[in-house]
C-alpha positions, 0 to 999 in steps of 0.5 A: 518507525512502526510504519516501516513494515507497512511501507516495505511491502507498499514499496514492492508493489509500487515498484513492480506496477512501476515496471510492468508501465514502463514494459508496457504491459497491458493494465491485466498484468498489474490488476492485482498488484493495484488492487493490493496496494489500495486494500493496504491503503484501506487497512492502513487508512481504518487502522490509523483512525481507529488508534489514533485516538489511542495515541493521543492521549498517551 
């Protein structure tokens, strides 16, 4: 449930790298969307090393 406001945006990404692929766009035209979707990956990934000594003790 807490991880639904990351997983929105994810999904948006993921979806228009999805069809810029399936309209065989050249890679340009989702660079950026892919960069932001790893640097979430990133976040989420640090974050979740960082708290989850936090939670398992409550």
């Amino acid at each position: 449930m807490l991880g639904l406001p990351v997983l929105v945006p994810v999904l948006l990404l993921l979806v228009k790298v999805s069809k810029n692929a399936l309209d065989g766009l050249p890679w340009e035209a989702s660079q950026s969307s892919v960069i932001t979707l790893v640097a979430l990956n990133f976040i989420v990934g640090a974050v979740s090393y960082l708290l989850f000594p936090f939670l398992w003790r409550s």
